[in-house]
N, C-alpha and C positions, 0 to 999 in steps of 0.2 A: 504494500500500500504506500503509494508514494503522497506528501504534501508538500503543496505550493510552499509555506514556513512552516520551520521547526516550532513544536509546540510551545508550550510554557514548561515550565518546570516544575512548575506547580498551580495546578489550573485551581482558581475558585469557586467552586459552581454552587448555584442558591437551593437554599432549601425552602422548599413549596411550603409554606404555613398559612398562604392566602388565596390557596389555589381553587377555590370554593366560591371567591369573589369576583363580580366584574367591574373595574373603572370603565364607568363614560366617558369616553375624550368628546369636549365640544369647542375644544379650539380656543376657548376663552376664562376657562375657570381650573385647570388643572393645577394642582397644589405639591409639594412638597412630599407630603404624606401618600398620595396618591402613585406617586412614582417611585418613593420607598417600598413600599405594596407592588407595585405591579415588577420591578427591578431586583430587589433581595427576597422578595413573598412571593411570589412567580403567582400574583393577579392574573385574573383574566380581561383582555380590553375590548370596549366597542365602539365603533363613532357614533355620536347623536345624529338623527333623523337631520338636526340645524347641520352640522358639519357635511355628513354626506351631504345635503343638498348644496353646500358653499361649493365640495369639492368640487361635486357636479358641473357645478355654474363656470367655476373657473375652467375648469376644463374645458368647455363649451366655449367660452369666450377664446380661449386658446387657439382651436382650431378655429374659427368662426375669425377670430383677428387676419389669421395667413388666409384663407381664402378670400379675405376683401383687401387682399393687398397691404396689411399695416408689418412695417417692418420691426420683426419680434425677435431682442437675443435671445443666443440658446437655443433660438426654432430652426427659425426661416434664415436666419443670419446667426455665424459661427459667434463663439465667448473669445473671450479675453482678445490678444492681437488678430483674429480674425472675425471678431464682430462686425467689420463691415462687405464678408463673404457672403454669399448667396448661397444657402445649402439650396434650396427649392426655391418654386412661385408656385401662387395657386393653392388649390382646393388641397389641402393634406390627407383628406378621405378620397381623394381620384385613382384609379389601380395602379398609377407609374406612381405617385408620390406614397401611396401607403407598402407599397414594399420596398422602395428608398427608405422610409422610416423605421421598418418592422426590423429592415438587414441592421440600420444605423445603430438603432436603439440596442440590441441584442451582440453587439459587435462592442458595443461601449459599454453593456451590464459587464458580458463578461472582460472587458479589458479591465473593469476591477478590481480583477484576482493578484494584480500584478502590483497595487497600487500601495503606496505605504511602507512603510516600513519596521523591524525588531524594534525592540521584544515584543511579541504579541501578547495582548491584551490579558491578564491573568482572571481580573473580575469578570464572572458571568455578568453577575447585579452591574456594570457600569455597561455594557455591551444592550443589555435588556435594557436603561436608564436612555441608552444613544436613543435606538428603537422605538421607546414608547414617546419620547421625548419628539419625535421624528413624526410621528402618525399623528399626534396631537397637531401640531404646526404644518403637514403638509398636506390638513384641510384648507390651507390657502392657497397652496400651488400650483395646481393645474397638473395633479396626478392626474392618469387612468385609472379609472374602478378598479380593475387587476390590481394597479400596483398598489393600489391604497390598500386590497382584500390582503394581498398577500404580505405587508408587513403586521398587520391586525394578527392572520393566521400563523405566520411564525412566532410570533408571540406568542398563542396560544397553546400553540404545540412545542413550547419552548425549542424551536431549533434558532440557535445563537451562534453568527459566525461567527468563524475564526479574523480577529480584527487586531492592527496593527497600530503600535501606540504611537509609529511619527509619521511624518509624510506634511504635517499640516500646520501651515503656518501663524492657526489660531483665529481667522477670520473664512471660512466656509471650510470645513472641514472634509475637503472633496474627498480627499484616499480614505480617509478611513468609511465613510459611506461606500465608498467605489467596493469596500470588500466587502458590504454586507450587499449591494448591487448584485456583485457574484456569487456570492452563494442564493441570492433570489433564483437567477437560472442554472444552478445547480455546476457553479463552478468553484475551487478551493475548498477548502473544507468547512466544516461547521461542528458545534455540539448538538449533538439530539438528546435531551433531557440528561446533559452534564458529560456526555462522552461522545469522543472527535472518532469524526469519521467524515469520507468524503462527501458536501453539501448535495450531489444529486441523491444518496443514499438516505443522506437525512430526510429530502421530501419525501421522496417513497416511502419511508418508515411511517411517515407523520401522516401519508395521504394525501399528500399536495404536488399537484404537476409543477414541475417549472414557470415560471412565469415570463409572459410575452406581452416583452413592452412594447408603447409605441407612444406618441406625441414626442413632448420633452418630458419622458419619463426618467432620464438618465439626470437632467439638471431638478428635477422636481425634486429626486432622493437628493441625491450628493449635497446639492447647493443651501447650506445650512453650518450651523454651530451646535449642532445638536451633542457632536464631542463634547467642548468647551459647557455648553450645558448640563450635560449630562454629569461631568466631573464637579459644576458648579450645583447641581442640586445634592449631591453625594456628600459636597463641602459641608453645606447650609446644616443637613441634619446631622453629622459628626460631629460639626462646631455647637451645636445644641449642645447635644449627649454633654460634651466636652465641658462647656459653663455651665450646666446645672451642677455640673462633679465637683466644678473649680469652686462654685457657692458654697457647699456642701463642705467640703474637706476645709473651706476657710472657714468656715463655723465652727469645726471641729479642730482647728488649730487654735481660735481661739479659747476654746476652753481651754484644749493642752499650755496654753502661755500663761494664762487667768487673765487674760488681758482687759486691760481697761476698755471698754467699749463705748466710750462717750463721742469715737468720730463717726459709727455710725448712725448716730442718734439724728431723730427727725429733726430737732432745733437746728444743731447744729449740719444737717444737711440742706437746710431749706435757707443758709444765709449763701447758696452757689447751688442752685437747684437744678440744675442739668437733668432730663426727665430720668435717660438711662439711668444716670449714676445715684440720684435720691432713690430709684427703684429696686437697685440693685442691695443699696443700703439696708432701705425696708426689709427686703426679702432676708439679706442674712438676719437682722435683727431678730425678725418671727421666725427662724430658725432656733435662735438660744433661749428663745422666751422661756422663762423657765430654769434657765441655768443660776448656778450660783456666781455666775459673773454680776450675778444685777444684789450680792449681797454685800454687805457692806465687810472687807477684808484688808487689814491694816497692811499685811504684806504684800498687795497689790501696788504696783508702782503708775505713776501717775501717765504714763504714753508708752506703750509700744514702739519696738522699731516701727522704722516710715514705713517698711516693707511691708509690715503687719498692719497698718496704721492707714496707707494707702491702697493697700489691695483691692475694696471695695470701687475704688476710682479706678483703676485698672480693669477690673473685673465690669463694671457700669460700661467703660467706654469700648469693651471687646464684644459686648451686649448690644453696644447704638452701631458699631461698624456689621457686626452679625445682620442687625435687623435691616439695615440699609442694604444690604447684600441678599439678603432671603426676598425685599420688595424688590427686586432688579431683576431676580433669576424666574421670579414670580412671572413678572410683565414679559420677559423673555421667552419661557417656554410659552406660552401662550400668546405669539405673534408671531410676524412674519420676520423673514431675514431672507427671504430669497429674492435674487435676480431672475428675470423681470418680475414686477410686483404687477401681478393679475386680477385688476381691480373688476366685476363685474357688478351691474347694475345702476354704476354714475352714469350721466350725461353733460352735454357741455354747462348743464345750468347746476349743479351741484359744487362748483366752484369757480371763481372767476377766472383764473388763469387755465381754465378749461376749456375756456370758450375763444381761447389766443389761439394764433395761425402753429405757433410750436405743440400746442400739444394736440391738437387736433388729427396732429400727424400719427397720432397713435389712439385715435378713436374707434372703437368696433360699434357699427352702427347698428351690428344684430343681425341675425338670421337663423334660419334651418339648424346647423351646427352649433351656436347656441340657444335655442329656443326663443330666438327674439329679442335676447335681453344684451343690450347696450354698454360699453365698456370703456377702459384703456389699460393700455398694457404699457409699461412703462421701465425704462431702465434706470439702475438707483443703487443704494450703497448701504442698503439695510444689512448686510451681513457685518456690516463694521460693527464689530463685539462692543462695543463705547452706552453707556458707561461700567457693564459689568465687571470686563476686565481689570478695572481700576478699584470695583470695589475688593475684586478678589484679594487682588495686591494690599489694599488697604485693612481686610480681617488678617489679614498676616501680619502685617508689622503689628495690625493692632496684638495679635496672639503674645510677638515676642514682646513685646512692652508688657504683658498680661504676666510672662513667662519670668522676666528678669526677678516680677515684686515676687515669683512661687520659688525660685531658687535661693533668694536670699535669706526669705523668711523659715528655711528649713532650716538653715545654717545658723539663723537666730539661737535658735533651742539649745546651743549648744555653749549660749553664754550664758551664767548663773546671774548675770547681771539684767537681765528679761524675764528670765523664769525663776529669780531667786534663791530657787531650789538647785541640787543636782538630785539626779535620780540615786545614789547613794547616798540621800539625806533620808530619804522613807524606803529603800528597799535594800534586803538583806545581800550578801554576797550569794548564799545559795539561790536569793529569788533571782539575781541578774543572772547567773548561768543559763536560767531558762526561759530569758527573754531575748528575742532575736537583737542583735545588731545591725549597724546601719552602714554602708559603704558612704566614706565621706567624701569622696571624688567624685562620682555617680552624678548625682544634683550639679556639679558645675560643667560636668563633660555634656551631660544632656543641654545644660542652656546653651553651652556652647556651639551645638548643631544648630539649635533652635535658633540663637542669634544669627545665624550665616544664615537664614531666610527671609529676614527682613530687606533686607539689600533689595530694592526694587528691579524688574526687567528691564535692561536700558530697554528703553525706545527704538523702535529697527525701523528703515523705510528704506531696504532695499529693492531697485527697480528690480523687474522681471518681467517676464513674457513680453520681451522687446519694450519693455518699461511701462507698460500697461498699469501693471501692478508694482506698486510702488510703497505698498504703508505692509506690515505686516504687525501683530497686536499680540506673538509669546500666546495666546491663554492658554492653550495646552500647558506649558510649561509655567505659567503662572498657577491654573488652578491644580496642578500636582505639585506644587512646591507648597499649596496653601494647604492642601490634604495631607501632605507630610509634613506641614507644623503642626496639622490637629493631632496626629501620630503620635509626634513627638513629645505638643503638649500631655496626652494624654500620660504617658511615660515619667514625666517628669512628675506631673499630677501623683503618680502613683507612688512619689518618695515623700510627697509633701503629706499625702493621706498616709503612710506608715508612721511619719513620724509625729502629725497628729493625734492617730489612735495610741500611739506608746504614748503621750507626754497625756492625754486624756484616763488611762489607768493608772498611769503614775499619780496624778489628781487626784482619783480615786482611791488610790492605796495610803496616801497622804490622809483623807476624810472621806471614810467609805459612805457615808451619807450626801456628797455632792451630786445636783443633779445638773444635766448640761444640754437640755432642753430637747424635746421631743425628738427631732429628725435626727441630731448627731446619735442622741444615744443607741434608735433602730439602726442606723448606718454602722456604729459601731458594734450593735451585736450583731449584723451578718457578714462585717468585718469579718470579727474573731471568728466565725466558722471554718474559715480559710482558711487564716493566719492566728492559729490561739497567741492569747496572749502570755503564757505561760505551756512550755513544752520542751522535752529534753533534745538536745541536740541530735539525737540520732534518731526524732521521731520529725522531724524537718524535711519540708519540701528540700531535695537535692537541687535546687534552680534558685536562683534570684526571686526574694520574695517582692520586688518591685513587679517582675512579670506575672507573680501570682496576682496581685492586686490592679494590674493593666485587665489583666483578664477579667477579672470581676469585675471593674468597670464596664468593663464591653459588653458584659450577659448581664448585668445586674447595671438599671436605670437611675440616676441619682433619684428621678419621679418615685421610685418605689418608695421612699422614704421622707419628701418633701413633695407631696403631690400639689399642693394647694398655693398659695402665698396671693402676694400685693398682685392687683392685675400691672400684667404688661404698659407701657407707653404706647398710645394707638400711633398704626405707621401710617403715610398718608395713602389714598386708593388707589389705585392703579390704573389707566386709563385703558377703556376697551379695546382690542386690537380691530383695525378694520371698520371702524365709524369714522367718519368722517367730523369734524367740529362743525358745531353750526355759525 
């Protein structure tokens, strides 16, 4: 059995726990959660009756544009330096012009295969993310039925090609679409419910012929950021996960310090009331409520390190970059980014510059091909990732600024001039033997990675295709450097929450009557199930207890423990894709 690429090394394939459910994609409301579900939960999708009929329409207008003569890139007339070539004239449905298309179209799915480049893709869930991400948005673009049924049905049937993580310069992510193109007509390989095999074998498995495009069904998939999307929605909820934990474990640090908590107190947050950061405040607070931080202990010193002191600002402002990046990815999946932008339904009186000698040039006045209905097809630069890309880069730096106050406040504990105390002031030499220790390099080698992400993507505007293209936007390599600070963060998180829960027992073993307020103390008992707090050394995980605690963070949701709190900061709405302003 030969493949086009060598596999992965280690393939990740999703496990179906949503596979019972169906998302409606209708092109204008898909969410977050939605795509988590249909991407790691192997959901089931379908278009709304509204979508299918957009796609319909557009499509109609498509062909109905080239047979009244309007010149259409991507169609009628080549992309990039040969958009001003002539592929055809004429009716696109006449016998000389639809097997001109049927050869073109099928000659360009599968040229595909070839497209892109190593390491190939390891996540199922980010391949299914492209996918569903893909079907949602190219209810605008003037697919064929076929090609719309059959990214719906490979979804369904989970066959997930084999796709390629570079090729793409972060603004239409043509290669890595071009591979899942080919495996639509059954070329390169694919997974069929998690194992690789050649993509014509897959359909047959699954019951699906090959697919036979035709119109600009090759620019309808391709021409898109649904990559860059797809990574960006994968971002958005990791970066969740991630601050609810960073809330949570800084709750639980402060108990471990006895820290004074007077900065995040409402007075004193409402004289710099920033919405994220008094929010974020709040939230820790009604986390400790409860604890004996709020009782009155002489040995308490009067501030915290800043690290401990500021985290909440840190933690607030990685909260406002997050939510400005989940409203971006929002409005994103749910619109257009393709070349030409396939408006049906306008007329020249639906805008003024409509009814000018330039754009008139690209009116479809209606017909037979599209049912009548009246158009313009139009060339444009919606695939320019702007402003996502920015926000991406922007929850990174935010991470490492989030990152620098978690590595230093670990290192706090180890002054007795913060905590007072040393942990040999309340426990016996026999009880330390059988409490884990803590690697003290650990905590600054992680920030150290972490800080080397912050570093923004220079800016590229190399020309290409005979300088055509000239601006190029990294997201590929921006939103994987942003998912490997969530990575990171998280790792790093998991020294800060060890040395939390130890300095929080140790509290404990000091006044075994302290309490440390609802969510730390749960957090802390399904801690210890993992990690006792108390165990002989030869009854020890043989691995780094940070990675046991990464882990647990991953299966185990900070929500479990802090489900409730201060409502969110409302974001502003997002405007509908495809209406025109009045």
């Amino acid at each position: 059995m030969s493949y086009a690429f060598e596999a992965p090394q280690t393939y990740q394939p999703i496990t179906e726990t949503e596979a019972g459910r169906t998302v409606t994609l209708t092109g204008r409301d898909l969410t977050v959660e939605q795509v988590i579900d249909i991407a790691r939960n192997g959901a089931k999708v379908e278009l709304s009756p509204e979508a299918l009929q957009r796609s319909a329409d557009a499509y109609g207008l498509l062909l109905e544009g080239a047979a009244e003569g309007v010149t259409i890139y991507w169609f009628n007339r080549g992309a990039g330096d040969q958009r001003e070539t002539v592929i055809f004239s004429g009716d696109p449905t006449s016998p000389e012009n639809t097997k001109l298309l049927k050869d073109q179209q099928l000659a360009r799915f599968k040229g595909g295969v070839t497209r892109g480049y190593g390491p190939e893709i390891a996540e199922e869930a980010l391949v299914r993310a492209i996918m569903a991400i893909r079907a949602n948005t190219m209810s605008y673009e003037a697919a064929s039925p076929q090609l719309t049924h059959m990214l719906i049905d490979m979804l369904n049937t989970r066959i997930t090609p084999a796709v390629q993580s570079r090729g793409t310069l972060g603004e239409g992510d043509l290669s890595t679409l071009g591979n899942i193109a080919a495996a639509m007509v059954g070329e390169g390989d694919a997974y069929y419910r998690g194992v690789r095999m050649p993509a014509a074998q897959a359909l047959d498995e699954a019951g699906l012929k090959p697919l036979e495009p035709f119109g600009a069904d090759q620019a309808a998939l391709v021409s898109t950021n649904a990559y860059a999307q797809a990574q960006a929605v994968l971002l958005v909820e990791d970066g969740r996960r991630l601050l609810d934990w960073t809330d949570l474990s800084y709750a639980m640090g402060l108990n471990g310090m006895n820290s004074s908590v007077t900065p995040i107190s409402a007075p004193v947050q409402s004289m710099r009331p920033y919405p994220w950061l008094t929010w974020d405040a709040a939230r820790v607070m009604d986390m400790i409520k409860g604890s004996y931080l709020f009782d009155d202990d002489p040995a308490r010193i009067i501030q915290d390190p800043e690290s401990m002191r500021a985290s909440s600002q840190r933690q607030g402002s990685a909260w406002q970059a997050w939510a400005e990046l989940r409203d971006s990815v929002l409005l994103s999946i749910n619109s257009s980014d393709h070349n030409p932008a396939v408006l049906p339904g306008l007329t020249p009186e639906s805008s003024w510059e409509l009814a000018t000698p330039q754009f008139m040039k690209y009116y479809v006045k209606g017909g037979k091909l599209s049912n009548g209905k009246s158009g313009y097809i139009f060339s444009n630069a919606n695939w320019d990732p702007y402003p996502m890309a920015n926000q991406v880069e922007a929850f990174t730096n935010a991470l490492t600024n989030l990152g620098v106050a978690v590595a230093q406040r670990i290192e706090r504990f180890r002054n007795p001039f913060f905590t007072v105390i040393k942990p040999a002031d309340v426990l016996s030499a026999e009880e330390r033997k059988e409490i884990p220790t803590f690697d003290g390099y650990l905590p600054t080698d992680l920030w150290q990675e972490l800080a080397g992400l912050g570093t923004p993507v220079s800016p590229a505007g190399q020309a290409i295709v005979a300088t055509v293209e000239d601006l190029e936007a990294a997201t590929r390599i921006k939103t994987q450097r942003a998912r490997q600070a969530v990575d990171l963060s998280f790792h790093l998180l998991a020294q800060d929450l060890l040395t939390a829960s130890y300095w929080m027992d140790v509290r404990k073993a000091q006044k075994p009557d302290r309490k440390f307020g609802e969510a730390p103390t749960a957090a802390l008992a399904a801690l210890r199930k993992v990690v006792p707090w108390r165990q002989s050394p030869a009854e020890r995980p043989k691995r780094p207890l940070g990675i046991v605690l990464y882990e647990f963070m991953q299966e185990t949701p900070a929500s479990n423990f802090y489900p409730g709190g201060p409502r969110a900061p409302e974001s502003a709405a997002a405007p509908t894709a495809g209406v025109m302003p009045k």
